[in-house]
C-alpha positions as CSV (number, residue, x, y, z in Angstrom):
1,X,-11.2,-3.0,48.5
2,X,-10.0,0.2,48.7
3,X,-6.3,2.2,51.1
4,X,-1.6,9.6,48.9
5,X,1.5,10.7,48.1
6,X,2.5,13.5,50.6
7,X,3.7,16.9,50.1
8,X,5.3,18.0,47.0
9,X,8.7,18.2,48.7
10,X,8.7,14.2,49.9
11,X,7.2,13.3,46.3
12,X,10.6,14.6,45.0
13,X,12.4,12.7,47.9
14,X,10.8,9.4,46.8
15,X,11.4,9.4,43.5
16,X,15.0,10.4,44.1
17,X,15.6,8.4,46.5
18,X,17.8,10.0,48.0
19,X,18.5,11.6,51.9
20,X,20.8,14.5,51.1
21,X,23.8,12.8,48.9
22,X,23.4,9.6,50.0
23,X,20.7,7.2,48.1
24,X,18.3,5.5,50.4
25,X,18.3,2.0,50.6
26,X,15.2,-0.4,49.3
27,X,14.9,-1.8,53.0
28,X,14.7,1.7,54.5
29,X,11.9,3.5,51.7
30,X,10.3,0.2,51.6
31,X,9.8,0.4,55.8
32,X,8.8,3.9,55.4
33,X,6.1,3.2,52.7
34,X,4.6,0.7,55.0
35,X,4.4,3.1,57.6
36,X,2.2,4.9,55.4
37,X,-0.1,2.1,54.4
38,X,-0.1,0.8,57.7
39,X,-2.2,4.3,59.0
40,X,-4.9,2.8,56.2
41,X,-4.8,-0.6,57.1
42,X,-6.7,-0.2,60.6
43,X,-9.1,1.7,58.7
44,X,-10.2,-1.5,56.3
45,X,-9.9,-3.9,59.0
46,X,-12.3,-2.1,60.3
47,X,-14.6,-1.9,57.4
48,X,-13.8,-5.6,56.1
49,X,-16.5,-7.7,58.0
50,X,-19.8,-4.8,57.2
51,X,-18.1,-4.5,53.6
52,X,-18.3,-8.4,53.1
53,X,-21.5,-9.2,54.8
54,X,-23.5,-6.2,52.6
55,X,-21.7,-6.7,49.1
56,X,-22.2,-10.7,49.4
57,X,-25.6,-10.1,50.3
58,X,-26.2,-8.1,46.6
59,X,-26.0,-4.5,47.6
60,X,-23.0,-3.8,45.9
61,X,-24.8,-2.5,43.0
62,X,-22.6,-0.4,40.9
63,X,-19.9,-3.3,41.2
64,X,-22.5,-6.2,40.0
65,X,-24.4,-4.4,37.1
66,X,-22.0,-1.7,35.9
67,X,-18.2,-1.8,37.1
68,X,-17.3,-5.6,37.1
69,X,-18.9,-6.6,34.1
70,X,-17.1,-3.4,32.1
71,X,-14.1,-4.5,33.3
72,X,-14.4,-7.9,32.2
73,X,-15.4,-6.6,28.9
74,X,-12.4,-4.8,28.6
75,X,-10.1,-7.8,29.5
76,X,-7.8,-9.6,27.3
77,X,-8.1,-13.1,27.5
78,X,-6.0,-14.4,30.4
79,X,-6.6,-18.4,30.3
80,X,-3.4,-20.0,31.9
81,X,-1.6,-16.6,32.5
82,X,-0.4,-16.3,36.0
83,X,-2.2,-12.9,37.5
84,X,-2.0,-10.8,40.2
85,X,-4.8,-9.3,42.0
86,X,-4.4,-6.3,43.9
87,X,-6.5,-4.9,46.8
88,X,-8.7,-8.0,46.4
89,X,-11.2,-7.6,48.9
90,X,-13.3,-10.2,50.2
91,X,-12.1,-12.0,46.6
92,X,-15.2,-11.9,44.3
93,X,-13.6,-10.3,41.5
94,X,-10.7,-12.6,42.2
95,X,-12.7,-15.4,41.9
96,X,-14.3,-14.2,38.6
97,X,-10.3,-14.0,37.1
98,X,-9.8,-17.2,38.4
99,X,-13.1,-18.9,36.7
100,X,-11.6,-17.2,33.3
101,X,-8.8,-19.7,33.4
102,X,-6.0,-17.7,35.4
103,X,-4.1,-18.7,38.1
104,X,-4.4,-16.1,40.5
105,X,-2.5,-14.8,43.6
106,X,-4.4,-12.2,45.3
107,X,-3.2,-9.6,47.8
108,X,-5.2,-7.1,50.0
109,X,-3.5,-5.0,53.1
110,X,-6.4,-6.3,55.2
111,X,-5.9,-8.9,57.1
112,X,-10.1,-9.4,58.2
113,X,-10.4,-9.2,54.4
114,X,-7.6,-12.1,53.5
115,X,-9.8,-14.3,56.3
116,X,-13.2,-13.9,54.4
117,X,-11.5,-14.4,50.7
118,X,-9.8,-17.7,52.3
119,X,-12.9,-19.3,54.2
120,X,-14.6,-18.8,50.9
121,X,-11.6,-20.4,48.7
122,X,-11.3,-23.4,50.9
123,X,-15.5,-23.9,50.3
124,X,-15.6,-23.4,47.1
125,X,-11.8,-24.0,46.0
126,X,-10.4,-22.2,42.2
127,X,-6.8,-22.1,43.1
128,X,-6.3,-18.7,44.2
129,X,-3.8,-17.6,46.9
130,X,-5.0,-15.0,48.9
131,X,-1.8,-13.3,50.9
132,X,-1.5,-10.2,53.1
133,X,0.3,-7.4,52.0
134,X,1.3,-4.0,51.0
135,X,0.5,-3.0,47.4
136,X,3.8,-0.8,47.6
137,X,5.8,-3.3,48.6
138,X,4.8,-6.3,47.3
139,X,6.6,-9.7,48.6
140,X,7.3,-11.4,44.7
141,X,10.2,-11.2,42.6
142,X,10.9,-9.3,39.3
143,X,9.2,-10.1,36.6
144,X,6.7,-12.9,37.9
145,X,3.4,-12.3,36.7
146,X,1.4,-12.4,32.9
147,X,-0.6,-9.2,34.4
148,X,-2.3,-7.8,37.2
149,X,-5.5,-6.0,38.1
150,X,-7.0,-3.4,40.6
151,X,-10.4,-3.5,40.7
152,X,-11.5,-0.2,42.7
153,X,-8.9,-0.2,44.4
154,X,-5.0,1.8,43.5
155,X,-7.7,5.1,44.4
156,X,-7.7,4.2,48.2
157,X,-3.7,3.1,48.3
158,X,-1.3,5.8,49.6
159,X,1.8,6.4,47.7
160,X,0.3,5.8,44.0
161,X,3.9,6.3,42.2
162,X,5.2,3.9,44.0
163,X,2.7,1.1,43.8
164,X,3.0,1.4,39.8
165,X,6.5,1.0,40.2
166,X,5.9,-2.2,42.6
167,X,3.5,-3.3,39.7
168,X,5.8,-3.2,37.2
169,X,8.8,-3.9,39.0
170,X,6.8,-7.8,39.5
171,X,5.2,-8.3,35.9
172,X,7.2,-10.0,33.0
173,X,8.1,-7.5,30.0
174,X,5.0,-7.9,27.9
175,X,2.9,-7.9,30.7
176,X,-0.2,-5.8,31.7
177,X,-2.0,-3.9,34.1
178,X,-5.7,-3.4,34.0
179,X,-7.5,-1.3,36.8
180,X,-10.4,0.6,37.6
181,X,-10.8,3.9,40.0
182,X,-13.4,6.6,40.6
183,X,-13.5,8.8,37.5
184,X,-10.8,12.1,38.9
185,X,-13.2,14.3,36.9
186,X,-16.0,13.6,38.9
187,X,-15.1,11.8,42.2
188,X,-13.9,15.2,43.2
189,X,-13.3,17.2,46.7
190,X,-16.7,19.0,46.3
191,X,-19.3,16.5,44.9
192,X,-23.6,17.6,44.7
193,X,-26.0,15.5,43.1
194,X,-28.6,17.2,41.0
195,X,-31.4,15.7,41.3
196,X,-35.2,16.4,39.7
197,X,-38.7,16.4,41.1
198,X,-38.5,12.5,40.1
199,X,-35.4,12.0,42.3
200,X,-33.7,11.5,38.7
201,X,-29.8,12.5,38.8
202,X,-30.1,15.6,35.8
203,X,-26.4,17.1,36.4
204,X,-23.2,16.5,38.4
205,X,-21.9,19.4,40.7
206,X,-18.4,19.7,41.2
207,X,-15.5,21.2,42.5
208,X,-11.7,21.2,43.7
209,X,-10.7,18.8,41.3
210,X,-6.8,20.2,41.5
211,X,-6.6,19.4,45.4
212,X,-5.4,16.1,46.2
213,X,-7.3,14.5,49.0
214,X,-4.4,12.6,51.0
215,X,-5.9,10.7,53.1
216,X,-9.3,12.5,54.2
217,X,-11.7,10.3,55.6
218,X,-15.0,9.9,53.9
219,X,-17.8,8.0,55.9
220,X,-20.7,6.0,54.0
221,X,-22.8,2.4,53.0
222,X,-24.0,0.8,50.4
223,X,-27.3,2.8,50.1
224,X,-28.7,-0.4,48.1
225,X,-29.3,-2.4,51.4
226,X,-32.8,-1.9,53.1
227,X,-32.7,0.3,56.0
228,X,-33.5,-2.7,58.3
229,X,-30.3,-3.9,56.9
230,X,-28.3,-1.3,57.6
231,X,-29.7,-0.4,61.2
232,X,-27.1,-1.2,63.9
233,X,-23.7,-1.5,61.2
234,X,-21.1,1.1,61.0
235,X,-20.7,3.2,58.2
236,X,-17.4,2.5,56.6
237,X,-14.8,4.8,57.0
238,X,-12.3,5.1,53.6
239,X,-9.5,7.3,53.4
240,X,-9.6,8.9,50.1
241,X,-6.4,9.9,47.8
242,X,-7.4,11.9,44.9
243,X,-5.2,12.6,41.5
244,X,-6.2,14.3,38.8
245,X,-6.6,12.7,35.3
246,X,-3.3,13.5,34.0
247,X,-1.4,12.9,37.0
248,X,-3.1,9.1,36.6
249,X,-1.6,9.2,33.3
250,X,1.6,10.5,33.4
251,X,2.1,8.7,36.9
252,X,1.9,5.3,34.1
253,X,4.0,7.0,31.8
254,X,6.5,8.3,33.7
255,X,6.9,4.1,35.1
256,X,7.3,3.2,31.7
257,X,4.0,1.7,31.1
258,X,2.4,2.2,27.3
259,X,-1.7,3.3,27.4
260,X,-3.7,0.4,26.1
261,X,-7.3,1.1,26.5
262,X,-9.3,3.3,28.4
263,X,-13.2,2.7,28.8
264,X,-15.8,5.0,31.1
265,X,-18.7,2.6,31.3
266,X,-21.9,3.5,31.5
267,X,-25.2,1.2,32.3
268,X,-27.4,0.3,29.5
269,X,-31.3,1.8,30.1
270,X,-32.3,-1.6,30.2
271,X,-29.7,-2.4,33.5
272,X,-30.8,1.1,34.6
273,X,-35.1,0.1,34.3
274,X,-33.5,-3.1,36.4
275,X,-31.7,-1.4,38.9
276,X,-32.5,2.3,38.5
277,X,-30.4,3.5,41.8
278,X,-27.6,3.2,39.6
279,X,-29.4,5.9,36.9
280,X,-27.2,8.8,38.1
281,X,-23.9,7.0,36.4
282,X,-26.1,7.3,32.9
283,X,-25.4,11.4,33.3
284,X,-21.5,11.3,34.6
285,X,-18.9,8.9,34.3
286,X,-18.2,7.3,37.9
287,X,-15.3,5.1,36.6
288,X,-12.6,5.3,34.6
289,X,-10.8,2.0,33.4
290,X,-7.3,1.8,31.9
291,X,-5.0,-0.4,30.8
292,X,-1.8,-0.2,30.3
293,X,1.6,-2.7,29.0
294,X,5.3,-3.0,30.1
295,X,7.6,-2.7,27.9
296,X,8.9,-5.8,25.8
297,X,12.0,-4.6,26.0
298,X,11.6,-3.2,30.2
């Protein structure tokens, strides 16, 4: 799936925590950050049932041949580790963590989502439990889980810096956090895809990439499925919430995560020659992946 911060002044609020003198309690922020992720909620709900249909039907193409199998490339081996999915979608890279051996609990804000993952766990049951909730205020205890994932997904949840706190707040010391977003140096403000007299992606045009998008809404479909497949469904409207590249990276540092690995996959020209809409991501990197551990001693 996919669901920022706010002004600079209420950035330095949150990570303060405090309302003049007085420091605001964790029932209070936490009622205030659902606020927030409740204005991106209706927006997915809305989205969940065209997003499942089309990417269950195959036209998810950069997620089957480029960004899932990367990520599980990347992956430590997680066989009888007790994971946490967040932003899981309709589950199918869920399901893939769970066939790797992991016991899996899986969490998406979307409730129309959490319905299509469920119906599809009770068919074809692995184990996983598929819950509703916030990624910034997530309903475990400290220090519950081996690791946890995002797979495209901590780029369309509102208030980043406090979601990596969440996530670390619920993994064991030791534990770590893999996720994948749009590449910040390329999934910027002002995007233009050059393009020959083949229709072959030559260049990437961009722009902005120091304004943070908080929440602008960006309307679109997976432009693998047939037009007679699209005809008649929605486009799917995602709130974005841009970062630049260091503030992904410090925003992990400065929660006390350690940098693991970082990967920008890229298709091979034989998964290009089998899907060649995907040729453009041979020229720019659309993803970024990172990794990153809690502390031992956290």
């Amino acid at each position: 799936m996919t669901a920022s911060a706010v002004q600079n002044g209420d950035k330095r609020g949150r990570r303060r925590a405090t309302i003049g003198a007085k420091r605001l309690h964790r029932h209070e922020f936490t009622r205030q950050v659902l606020m927030k992720h409740m204005d991106v909620k209706g927006y997915w709900e809305r989205n969940a049932d065209v997003w499942t249909r089309l990417a269950r039907a195959g036209y998810d193409v950069y997620r089957d041949y480029l960004n899932t199998p990367a990520f599980f490339g990347m992956l430590p081996d997680v066989e009888g580790l007790l994971g946490l999915d967040i932003g899981c979608g309709e589950g199918h890279n869920t399901r893939l963590l769970a066939r790797r051996g992991a016991r899996v609990t899986a969490i998406d804000i979307s409730e129309v989502f959490a319905r299509h993952a469920n119906l599809l766990e009770k068919k074809e049951p692995l184990g996983i439990r598929y819950l509703v909730a916030s990624a910034a205020a997530l309903p475990f205890a400290d220090s519950v889980f081996d690791f946890a994932t995002g797979f495209m997904s901590f780029m369309d949840i509102p208030e980043t810096e406090r979601v990596f706190a969440e996530v670390s707040r619920v993994l064991k010391p030791g534990g770590f956090l893999q996720f994948s977003i749009t590449h910040p140096c390329f999934d910027t403000p002002h995007r233009r895809n050059l393009r020959d007299e083949r229709g072959r992606t030559y260049a990437m045009e961009v722009g902005d990439y120091f304004r943070n998008l908080e929440g602008e809404v960006e309307e679109w479909i997976f432009s693998a499925a047939p037009p007679q497949v699209r005809e008649g469904l929605p486009k799917f409207q995602v709130p974005r919430f841009t970062r630049t590249l260091s503030q992904w990276l410090n925003l992990l540092v400065e929660t006390g995560f350690v940098l693991e690995r970082v990967e920008e996959p890229r298709p091979s020209d034989e998964v290009v020659r089998a899907r060649p809409e995907i040729q453009d991501a041979q020229v720019v990197a659309y993803f970024l992946h990172l990794r990153a551990r809690k502390s031992t001693s956290a």
